[in-house]
ZAKEMI-661598 format. One record per residue (C-alpha): chain; residue in one letter; x, y, z. Coordinates in steps of 0.02 Angstrom, whole numbers, plus 50000, padded with zeros to 5 digits. Layout:
['A', 'A', [X, Y, Z]],
...
This chain:
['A', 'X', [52268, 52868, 48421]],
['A', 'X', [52376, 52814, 48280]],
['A', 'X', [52564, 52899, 48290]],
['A', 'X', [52689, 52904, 48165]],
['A', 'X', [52813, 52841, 48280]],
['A', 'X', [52809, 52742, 48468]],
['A', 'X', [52990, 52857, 48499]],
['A', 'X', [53036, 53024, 48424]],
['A', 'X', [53197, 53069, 48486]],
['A', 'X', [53286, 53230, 48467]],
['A', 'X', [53465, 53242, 48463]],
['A', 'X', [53621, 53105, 48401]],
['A', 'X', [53700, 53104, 48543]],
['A', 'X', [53765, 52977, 48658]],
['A', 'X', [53603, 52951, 48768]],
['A', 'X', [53491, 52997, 48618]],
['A', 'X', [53579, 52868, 48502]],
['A', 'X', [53564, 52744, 48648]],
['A', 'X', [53405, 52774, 48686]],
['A', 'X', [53329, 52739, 48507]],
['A', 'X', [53444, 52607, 48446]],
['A', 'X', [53374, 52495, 48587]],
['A', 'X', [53210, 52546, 48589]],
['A', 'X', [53206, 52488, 48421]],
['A', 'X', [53278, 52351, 48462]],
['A', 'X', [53165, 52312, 48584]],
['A', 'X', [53007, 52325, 48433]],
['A', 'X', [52962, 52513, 48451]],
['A', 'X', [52944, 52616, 48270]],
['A', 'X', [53073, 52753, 48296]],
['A', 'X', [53136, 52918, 48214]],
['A', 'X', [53273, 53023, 48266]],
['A', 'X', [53323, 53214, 48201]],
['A', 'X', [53485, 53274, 48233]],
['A', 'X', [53527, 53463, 48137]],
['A', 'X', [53724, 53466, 48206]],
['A', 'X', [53833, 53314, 48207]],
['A', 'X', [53806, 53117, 48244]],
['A', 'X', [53887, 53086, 48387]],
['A', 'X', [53830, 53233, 48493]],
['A', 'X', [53977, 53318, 48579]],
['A', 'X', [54074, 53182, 48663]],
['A', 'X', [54131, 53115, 48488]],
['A', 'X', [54140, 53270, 48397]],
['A', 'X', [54179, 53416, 48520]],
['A', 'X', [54207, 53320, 48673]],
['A', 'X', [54286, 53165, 48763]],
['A', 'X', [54345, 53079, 48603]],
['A', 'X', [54447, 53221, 48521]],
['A', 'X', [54511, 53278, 48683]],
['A', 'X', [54582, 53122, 48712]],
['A', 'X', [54667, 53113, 48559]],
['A', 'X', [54732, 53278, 48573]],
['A', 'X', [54810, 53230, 48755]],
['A', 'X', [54886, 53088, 48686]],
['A', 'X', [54985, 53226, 48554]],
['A', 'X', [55034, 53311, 48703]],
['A', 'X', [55085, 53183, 48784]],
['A', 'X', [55223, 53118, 48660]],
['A', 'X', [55331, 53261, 48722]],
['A', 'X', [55367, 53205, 48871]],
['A', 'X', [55362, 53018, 48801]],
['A', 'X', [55515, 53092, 48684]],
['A', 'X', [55600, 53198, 48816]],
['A', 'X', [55611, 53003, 48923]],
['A', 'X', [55654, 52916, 48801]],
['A', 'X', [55842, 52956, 48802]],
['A', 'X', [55839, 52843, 48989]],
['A', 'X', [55773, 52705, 48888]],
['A', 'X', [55932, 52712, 48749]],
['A', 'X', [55835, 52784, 48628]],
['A', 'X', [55930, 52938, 48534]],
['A', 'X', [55766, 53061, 48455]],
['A', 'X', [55861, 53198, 48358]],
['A', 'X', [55755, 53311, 48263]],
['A', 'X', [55578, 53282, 48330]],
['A', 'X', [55441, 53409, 48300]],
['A', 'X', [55279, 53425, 48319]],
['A', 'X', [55160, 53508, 48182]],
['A', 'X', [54977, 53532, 48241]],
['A', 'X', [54907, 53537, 48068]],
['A', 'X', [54934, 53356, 48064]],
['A', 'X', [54872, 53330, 48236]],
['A', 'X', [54712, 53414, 48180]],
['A', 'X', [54663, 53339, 48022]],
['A', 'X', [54701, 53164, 48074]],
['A', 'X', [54584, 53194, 48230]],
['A', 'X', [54461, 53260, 48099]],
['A', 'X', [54465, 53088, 47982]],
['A', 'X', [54449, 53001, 48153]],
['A', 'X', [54286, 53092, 48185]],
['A', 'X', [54209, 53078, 48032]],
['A', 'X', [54232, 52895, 48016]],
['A', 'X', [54143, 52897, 48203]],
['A', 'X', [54019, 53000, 48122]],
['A', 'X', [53993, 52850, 47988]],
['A', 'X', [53985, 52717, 48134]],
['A', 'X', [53839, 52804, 48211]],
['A', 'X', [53757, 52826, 48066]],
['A', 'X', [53758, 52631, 48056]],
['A', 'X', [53713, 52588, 48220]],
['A', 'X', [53547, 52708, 48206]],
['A', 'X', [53501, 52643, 48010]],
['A', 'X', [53545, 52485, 48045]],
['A', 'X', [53448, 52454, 48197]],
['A', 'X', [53290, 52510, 48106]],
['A', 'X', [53290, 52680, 48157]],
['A', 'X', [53228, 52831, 48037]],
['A', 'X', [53378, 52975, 48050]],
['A', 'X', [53310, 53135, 47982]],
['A', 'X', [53466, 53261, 47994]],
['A', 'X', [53386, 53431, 48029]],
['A', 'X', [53336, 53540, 48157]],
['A', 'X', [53175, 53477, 48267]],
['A', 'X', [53037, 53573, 48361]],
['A', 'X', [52899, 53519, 48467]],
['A', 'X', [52731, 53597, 48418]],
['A', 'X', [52639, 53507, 48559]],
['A', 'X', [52656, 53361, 48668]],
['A', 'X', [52654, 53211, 48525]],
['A', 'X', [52715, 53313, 48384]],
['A', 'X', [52871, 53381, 48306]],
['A', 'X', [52899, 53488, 48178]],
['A', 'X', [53047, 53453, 48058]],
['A', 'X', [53116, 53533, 47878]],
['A', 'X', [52915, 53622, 47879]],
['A', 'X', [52834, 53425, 47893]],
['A', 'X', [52754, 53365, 48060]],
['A', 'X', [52783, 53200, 48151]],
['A', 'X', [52671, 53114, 48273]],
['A', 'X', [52740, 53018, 48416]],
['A', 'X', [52685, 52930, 48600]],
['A', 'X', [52846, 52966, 48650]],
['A', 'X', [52954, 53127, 48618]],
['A', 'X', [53125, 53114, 48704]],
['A', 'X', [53264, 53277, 48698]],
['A', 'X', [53418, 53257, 48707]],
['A', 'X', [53507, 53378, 48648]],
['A', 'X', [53648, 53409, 48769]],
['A', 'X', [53756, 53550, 48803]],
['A', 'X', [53826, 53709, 48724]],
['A', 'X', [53991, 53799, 48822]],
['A', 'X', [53959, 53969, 48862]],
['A', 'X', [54077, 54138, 48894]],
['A', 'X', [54040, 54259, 49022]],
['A', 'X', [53946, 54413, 48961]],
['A', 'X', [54113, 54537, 48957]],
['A', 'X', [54192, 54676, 48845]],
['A', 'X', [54277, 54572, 48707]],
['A', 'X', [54211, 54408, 48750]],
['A', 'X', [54189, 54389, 48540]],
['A', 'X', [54385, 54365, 48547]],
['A', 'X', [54370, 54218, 48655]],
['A', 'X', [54350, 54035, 48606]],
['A', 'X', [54279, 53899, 48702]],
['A', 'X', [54314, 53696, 48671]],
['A', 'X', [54209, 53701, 48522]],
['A', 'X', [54313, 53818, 48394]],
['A', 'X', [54494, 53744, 48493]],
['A', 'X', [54461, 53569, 48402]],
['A', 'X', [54500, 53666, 48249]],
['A', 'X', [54620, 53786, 48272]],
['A', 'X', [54724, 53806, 48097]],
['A', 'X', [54878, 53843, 48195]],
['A', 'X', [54932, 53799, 48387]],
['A', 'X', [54938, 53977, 48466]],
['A', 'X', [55116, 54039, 48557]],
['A', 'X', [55023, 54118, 48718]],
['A', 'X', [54864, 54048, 48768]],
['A', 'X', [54748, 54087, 48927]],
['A', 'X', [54655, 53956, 48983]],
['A', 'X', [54515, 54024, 49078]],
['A', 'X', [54398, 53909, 49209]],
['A', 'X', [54447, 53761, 49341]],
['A', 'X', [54346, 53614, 49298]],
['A', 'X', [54370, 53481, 49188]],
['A', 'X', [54402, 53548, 49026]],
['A', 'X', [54504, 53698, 49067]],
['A', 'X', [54622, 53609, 49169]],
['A', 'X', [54627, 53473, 49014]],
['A', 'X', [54665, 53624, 48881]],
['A', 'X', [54769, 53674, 48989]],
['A', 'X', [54886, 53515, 48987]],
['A', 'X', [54871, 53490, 48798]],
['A', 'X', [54915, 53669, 48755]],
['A', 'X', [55070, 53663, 48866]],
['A', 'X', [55104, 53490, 48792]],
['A', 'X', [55092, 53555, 48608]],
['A', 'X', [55211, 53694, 48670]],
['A', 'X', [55130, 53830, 48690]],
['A', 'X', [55153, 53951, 48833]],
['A', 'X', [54989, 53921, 48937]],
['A', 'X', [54918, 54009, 49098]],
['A', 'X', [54767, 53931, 49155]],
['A', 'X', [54651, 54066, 49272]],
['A', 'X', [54542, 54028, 49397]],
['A', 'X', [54419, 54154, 49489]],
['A', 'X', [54421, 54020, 49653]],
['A', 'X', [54555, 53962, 49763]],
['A', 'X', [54602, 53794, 49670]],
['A', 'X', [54520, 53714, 49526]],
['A', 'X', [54433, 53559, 49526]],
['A', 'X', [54329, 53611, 49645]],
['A', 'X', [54217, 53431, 49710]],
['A', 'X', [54361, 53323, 49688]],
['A', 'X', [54457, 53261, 49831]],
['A', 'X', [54584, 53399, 49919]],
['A', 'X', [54744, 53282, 49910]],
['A', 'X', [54707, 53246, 49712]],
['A', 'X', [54680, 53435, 49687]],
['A', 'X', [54834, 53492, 49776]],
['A', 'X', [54945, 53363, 49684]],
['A', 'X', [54910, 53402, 49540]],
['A', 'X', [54935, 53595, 49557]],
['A', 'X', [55098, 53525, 49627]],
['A', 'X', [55140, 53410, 49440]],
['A', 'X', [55055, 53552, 49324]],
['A', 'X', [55180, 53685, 49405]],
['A', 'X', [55324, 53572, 49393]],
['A', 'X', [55292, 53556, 49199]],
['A', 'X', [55296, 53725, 49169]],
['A', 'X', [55112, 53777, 49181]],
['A', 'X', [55064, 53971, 49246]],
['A', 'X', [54937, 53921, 49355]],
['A', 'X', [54833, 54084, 49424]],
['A', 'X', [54703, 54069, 49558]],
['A', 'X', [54603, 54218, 49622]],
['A', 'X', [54616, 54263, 49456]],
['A', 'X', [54449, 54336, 49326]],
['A', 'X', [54466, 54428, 49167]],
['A', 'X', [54359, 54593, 49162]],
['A', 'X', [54391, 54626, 48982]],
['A', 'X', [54472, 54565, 48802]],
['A', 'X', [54531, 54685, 48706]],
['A', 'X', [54609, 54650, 48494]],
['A', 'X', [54780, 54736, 48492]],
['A', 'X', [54836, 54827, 48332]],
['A', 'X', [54981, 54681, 48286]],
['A', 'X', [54831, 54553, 48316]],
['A', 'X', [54860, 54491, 48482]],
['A', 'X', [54761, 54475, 48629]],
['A', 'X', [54758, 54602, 48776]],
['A', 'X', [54676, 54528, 48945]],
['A', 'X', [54625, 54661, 49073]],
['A', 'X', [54591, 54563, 49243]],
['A', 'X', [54467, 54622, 49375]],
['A', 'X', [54610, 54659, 49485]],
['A', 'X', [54697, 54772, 49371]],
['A', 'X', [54821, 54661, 49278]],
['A', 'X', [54850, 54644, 49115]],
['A', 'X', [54915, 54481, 49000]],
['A', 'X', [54961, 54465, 48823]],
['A', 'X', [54894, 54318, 48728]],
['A', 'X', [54880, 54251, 48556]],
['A', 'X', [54716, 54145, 48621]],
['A', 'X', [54592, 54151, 48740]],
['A', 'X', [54508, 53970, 48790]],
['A', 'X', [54339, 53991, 48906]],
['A', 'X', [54294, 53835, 48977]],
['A', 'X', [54182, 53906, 49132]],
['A', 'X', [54008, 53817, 49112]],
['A', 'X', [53916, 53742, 48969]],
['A', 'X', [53719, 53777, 48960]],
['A', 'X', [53589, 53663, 48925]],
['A', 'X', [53548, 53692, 48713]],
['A', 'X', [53369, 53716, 48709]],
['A', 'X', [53367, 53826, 48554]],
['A', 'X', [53230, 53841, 48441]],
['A', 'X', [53160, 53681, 48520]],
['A', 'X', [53003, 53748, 48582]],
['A', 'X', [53003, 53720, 48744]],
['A', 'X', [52923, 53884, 48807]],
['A', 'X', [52767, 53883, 48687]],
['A', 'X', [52733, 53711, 48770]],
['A', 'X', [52782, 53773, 48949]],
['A', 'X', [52899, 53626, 48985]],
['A', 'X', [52977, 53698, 49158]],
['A', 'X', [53151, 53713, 49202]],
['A', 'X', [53250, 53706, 49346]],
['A', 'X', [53309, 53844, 49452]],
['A', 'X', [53483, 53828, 49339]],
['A', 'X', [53392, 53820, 49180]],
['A', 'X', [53391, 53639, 49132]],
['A', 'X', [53255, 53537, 49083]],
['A', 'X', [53193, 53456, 49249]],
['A', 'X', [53119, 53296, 49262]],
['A', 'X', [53048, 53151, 49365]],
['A', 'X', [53172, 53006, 49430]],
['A', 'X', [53094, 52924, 49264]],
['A', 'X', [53148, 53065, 49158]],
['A', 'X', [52972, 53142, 49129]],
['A', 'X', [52944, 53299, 49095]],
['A', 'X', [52826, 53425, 49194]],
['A', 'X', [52714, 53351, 49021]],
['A', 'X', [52731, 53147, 49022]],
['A', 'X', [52752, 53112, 48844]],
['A', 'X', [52910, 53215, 48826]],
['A', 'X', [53068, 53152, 48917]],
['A', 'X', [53249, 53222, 48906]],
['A', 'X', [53402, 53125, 48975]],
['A', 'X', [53589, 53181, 48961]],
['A', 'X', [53690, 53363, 48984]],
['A', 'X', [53509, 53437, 48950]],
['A', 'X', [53450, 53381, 49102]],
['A', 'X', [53616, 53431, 49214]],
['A', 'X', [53626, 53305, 49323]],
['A', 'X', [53789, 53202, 49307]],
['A', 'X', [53855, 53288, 49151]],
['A', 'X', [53968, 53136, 49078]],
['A', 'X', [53944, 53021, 48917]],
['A', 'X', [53912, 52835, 49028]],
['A', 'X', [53783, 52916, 49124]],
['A', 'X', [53688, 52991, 48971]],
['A', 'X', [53699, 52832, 48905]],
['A', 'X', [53635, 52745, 49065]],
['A', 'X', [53504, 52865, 49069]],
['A', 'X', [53470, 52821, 48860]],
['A', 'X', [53433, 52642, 48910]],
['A', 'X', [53361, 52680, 49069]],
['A', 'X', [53198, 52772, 48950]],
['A', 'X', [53229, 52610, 48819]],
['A', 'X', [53191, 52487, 48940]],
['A', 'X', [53043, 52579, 49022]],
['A', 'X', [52959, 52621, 48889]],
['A', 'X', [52981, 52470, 48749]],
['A', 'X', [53019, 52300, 48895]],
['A', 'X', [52969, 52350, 49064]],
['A', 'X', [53034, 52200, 49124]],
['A', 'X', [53208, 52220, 49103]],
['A', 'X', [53191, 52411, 49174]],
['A', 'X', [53306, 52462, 49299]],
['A', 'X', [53325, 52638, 49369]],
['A', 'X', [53488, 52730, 49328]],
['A', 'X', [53602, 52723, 49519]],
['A', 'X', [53716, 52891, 49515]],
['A', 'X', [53791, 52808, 49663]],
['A', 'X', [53981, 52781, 49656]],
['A', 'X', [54014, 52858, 49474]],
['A', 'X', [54185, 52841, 49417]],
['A', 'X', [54280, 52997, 49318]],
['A', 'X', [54433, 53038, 49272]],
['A', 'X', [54513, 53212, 49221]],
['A', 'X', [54621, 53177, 49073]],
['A', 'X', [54752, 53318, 49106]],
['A', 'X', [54938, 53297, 49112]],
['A', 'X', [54972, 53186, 49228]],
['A', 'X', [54798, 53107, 49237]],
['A', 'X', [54664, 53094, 49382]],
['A', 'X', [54541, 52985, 49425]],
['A', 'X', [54423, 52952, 49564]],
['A', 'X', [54256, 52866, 49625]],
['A', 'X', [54159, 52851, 49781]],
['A', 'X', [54175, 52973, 49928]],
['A', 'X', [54305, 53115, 49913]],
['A', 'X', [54388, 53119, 50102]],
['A', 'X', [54301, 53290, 50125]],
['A', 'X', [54140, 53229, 50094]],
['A', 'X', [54148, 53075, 50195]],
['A', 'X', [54191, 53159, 50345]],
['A', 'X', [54060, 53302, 50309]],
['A', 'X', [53937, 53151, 50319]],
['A', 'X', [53988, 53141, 50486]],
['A', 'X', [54078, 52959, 50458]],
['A', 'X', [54217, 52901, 50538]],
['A', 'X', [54369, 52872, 50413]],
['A', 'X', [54522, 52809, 50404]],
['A', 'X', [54630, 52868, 50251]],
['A', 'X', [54769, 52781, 50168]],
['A', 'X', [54899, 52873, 50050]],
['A', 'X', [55040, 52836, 49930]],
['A', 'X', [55147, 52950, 49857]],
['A', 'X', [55285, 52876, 49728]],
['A', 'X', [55394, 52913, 49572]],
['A', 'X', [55323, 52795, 49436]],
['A', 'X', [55444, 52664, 49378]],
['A', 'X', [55439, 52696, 49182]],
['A', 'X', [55519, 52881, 49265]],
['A', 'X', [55627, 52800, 49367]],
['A', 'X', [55793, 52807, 49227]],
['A', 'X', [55718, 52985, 49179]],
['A', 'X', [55745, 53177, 49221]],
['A', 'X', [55553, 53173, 49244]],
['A', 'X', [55516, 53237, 49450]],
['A', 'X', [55331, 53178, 49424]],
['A', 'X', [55259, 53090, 49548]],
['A', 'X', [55084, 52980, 49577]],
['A', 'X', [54979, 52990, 49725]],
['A', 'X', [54864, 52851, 49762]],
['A', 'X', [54746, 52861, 49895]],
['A', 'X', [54583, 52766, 49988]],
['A', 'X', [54450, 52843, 50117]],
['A', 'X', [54375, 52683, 50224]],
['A', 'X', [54236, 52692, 50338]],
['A', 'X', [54346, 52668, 50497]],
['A', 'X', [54175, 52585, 50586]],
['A', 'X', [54134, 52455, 50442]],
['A', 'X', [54311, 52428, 50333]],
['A', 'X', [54212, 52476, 50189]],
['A', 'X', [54308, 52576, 50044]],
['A', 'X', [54189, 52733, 50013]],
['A', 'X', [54331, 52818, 49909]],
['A', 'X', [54475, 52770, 49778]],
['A', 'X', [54563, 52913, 49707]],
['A', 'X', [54726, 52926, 49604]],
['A', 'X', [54827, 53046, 49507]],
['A', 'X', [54953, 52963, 49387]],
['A', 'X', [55004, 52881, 49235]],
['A', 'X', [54818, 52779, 49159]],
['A', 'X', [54724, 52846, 49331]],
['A', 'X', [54558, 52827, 49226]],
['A', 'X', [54606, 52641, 49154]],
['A', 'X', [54657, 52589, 49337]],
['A', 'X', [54505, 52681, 49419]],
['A', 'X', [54372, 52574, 49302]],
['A', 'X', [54413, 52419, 49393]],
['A', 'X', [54417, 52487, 49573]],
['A', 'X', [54230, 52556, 49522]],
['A', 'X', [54161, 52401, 49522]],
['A', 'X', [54251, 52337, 49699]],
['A', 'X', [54151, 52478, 49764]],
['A', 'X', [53996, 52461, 49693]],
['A', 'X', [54013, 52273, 49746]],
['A', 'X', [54047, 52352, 49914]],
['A', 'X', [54218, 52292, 49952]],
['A', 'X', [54304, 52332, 50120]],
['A', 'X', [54489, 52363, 50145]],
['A', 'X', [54532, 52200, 50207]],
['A', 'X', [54485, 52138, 50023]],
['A', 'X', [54582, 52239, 49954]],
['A', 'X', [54731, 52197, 50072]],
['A', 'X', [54680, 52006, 50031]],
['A', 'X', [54705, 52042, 49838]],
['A', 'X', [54843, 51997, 49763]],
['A', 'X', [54925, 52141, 49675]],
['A', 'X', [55002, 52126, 49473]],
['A', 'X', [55193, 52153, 49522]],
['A', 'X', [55298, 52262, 49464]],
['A', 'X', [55125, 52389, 49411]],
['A', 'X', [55064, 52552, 49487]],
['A', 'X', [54893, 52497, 49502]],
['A', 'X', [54964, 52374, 49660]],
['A', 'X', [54999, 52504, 49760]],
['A', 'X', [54823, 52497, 49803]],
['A', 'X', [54828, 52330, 49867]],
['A', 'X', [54968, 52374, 49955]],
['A', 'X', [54920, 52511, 50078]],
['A', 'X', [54935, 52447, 50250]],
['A', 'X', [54987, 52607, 50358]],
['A', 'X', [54855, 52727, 50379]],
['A', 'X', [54896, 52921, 50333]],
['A', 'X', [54759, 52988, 50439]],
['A', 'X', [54632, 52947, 50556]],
C-alpha cells in the first residue's frame, strides 16, 4: 500500500522533533502535527524557562556576596515583569529554531491538533493522512489533586507567566519542580513554604543529598513543611488565598503552586476508539522498541512514563529514527546510569546508584563524603555549604554512585556520567589529576572513607 508518509509523528517535542528530523534525514517522507507549542514542554513550560528563571533568583545572593569581592551594589532591585518577558522573547526565538530544524530537514509541520482514526491514519484540521509509521509523542500535562478550590491553584504551566511575583506563595509537592519553584520564588523574594504530604522530598534521590539540602533551603529562609497536605483552597474576600490543611491548619497565601504529578496528555488523540492499552498508571505502554499493543503506532517520551527527562526522550526519538529508517546504525536506548540534576537553590546532581539502593541490592559499599564551604563563599556572610559524595562497590572498586549538592552540581555531574558509564573504579579516580583550586576536585580527592 501506498502511504502519504513513511513517519507521521504527533507532537513538537523534544523526542518527537528528534525523532522526525533524523528520520528524514535518514530518507523517510515525514509529517509532523503539533496543535500547542514547538518545542514541547521542556522549551516552553519546562527545563529551559526554569533555568532561566533560577538564574534570576540566583542574582540575589550573587548581589548579597558581592560586597566580599569589593564590589559596592546600592540600589539593586529586582522587577519580575522584566524577568518574564525577556524569558518570553527567549522562547519564542527557540520556537523559531525548531521550526527550522523540522522545515529544513525536509519535514512537513502541520500545526494543529492530530487524531488517529486507525492504525495508519490520522486525522488533522477535518483532512486524513496515511502513514507506515504513526509515532505519539505528546508528553505530559501537570495535574492538581481533585480538592475544594483546586481552580485557585496553579501548576508550572500558568507560573511561567505570572504578571506579577506573588508576596506569599505555597509551593505544594516534593519532587523536582516543587522543590525548584520553591528556590526561585524565595530567590525573587517572595515568602515561600514549600509542603510536602511525605517525610522529605525528593524522594529516590540519595538520603545524604536530600538531607543537605533541607539543611541549605532552611538556612536561606525557606518554610519547609513535611507531613504536610492541603484539604481545601478557599478565595478570601480581600483576594487572597486561604489553605485549609488535612490536619486542621490554616495558611494565608497570595499563590498556590501544585507541582505533585504530571499525567500523560492523551486528549482527543484517539487512543480508546483504537484500543491502544495503557499501563496500570495510565501511560501509553510499549515494547522495549517502543511499539504499541498495535505495531504501527509507537510513542516515546513523558507519554510513555518511563524516565520522564528531555535527553532520554530524545534518546528514545533516535532510538525509533534509527530502527525504522537505517537499521544498521540502531542501538537500543540503555536507562542505565542516567545523570540528573535538580536545579534548586543550591543545586543537586547525581548518577548511578543512590547509597540506599546499592546496599538494598545487597552490595557491599564503601562510601566516601565531603562536606565544604565553597571558595567563591569563602570572603562572604553566605553559611552554604557543598556536599560531595561517591558509593563504590567495596568488592570490585567500581564507582556505582556520584552525587553532589553545590554550586554547577549538574555541569560537574555530566562529566562524572561518562566515568561511570565507562565503568571507572575509585582508584581512577584517585589516579586523576584534579583542576586545582575547583570544587569539582574534591572528587578526585576523597581518600578516607565515611562509611563502610
Amino acid at each position: 500500500m501506498a502511504y502519504d508518509f513513511d513517519l507521521f509523528v504527533i507532537g513538537a517535542g523534544s523526542g518527537g522533533v528528534r525523532a522526525a528530523r533524523f528520520a528524514a534525514g535518514f530518507g523517510a517522507r515525514v509529517a509532523v502535527a503539533e496543535s500547542r507549542y514547538l518545542g514541547g514542554t521542556c522549551v516552553n513550560v519546562g527545563c529551559v524557562p526554569k533555568k532561566l528563571l533560577v538564574y534570576g533568583a540566583h542574582y540575589a545572593e550573587d548581589i548579597a556576596q558581592a560586597q566580599g569581592y569589593g564590589w559596592t551594589v546600592e540600589g539593586a532591585s529586582f522587577d519580575w515583569t522584566s524577568l518574564i518577558a525577556n524569558k518570553n522573547r527567549e522562547i519564542q526565538r527557540l520556537n523559531g529554531i525548531y521550526r527550522n530544524l523540522l522545515v529544513d530537514s525536509g519535514v512537513t509541520l502541520l500545526q494543529a491538533h492530530a487524531r488517529l482514526v486507525d492504525a495508519h491514519t490520522v486525522e488533522v484540521d477535518g483532512k486524513h493522512y496515511s502513514a507506515e509509521h504513526i509515532l505519539i509523542a505528546t508528553g505530559g500535562w501537570p495535574q492538581v489533586p481533585d480538592i475544594p478550590g483546586r481552580e485557585h491553584a496553579i501548576t508550572s504551566n500558568e507560573a511561567f507567566y505570572l504578571e506579577a511575583l506573588p508576596r506569599r506563595v505555597l509551593v505544594v509537592g516534593g519532587g523536582y519542580i516543587a522543590v525548584e519553584f520553591a528556590s526561585i520564588f524565595h530567590g525573587c523574594g517572595a515568602q515561600t513554604s514549600l509542603l510536602y504530604r511525605g517525610e522529605l522530598f525528593l524522594r529516590g534521590f540519595d538520603g545524604s543529598l536530600r538531607d543537605h539540602l533541607k539543611d541549605e533551603l532552611i538556612k536561606k529562609g525557606v518554610d519547609l513543611q513535611f507531613n504536610a497536605d492541603i484539604a481545601r483552597i478557599d478565595r478570601q474576600t480581600d483576594g487572597s488565598l486561604l489553605a485549609t490543611l488535612k490536619d486542621g491548619r490554616t495558611l494565608e497565601a497570595d499563590c498556590i503552586f501544585y507541582a505533585t504529578g504530571r499525567r500523560p496528555m492523551l486528549d482527543g488523540l484517539g487512543l480508546d476508539t483504537l484500543e491502544v492499552a495503557l499501563d496500570e498508571r495510565g501511560f501509553i505502554a510499549v515494547d522495549d522498541e517502543f511499539r504499541t499493543s498495535i505495531p504501527s503506532i509507537l510513542a516515546i517520551g513523558d507519554v510513555i512514563g518511563r524516565v520522564q527527562l528531555t535527553p532520554v526522550a530524545l534518546a528514545e526519538g533516535m532510538a525509533v529514527a534509527r530502527r525504522l529508517f537505517k537499521p544498521e546504525d540502531y542501538r537500543p536506548v540503555d536507562y542505565n546510569c542516567i545523570p540528573t540534576a535538580v536545579f534548586s537553590l543550591p543545586n543537586m546532581a547525581t548518577v548511578g546508584l543512590t547509597e540506599e539502593e546499592a546496599r538494598k541490592q545487597g552490595r557491599k559499599v564503601t562510601v566516601f563524603e565531603s562536606r565544604f564551604r565553597p571558595m567563591k563563599l569563602t570572603m562572604t556572610d553566605s553559611l552554604e555549604r557543598s556536599l560531595m559524595k561517591l558509593v563504590v562497590d567495596a568488592e570490585t572498586d567500581r564507582v556505582l554512585g556520584c552525587h553532589m549538592a553545590g554550586p554547577d552540581a549538574g555541569e560537574i555531574m555530566q562529566g562524572l556520567a561518562v566515568a561511570l558509564k565507562a565503568g571507572a573504579t575509585k582508584r581512577v579516580f584517585d589516579e586523576t589529576v584534579g583542576i586545582h583550586p575547583t570544587a569539582a576536585e574534591e572528587f578526585v580527592t576523597m581518600r578516607t572513607p565515611a562509611s563502610i
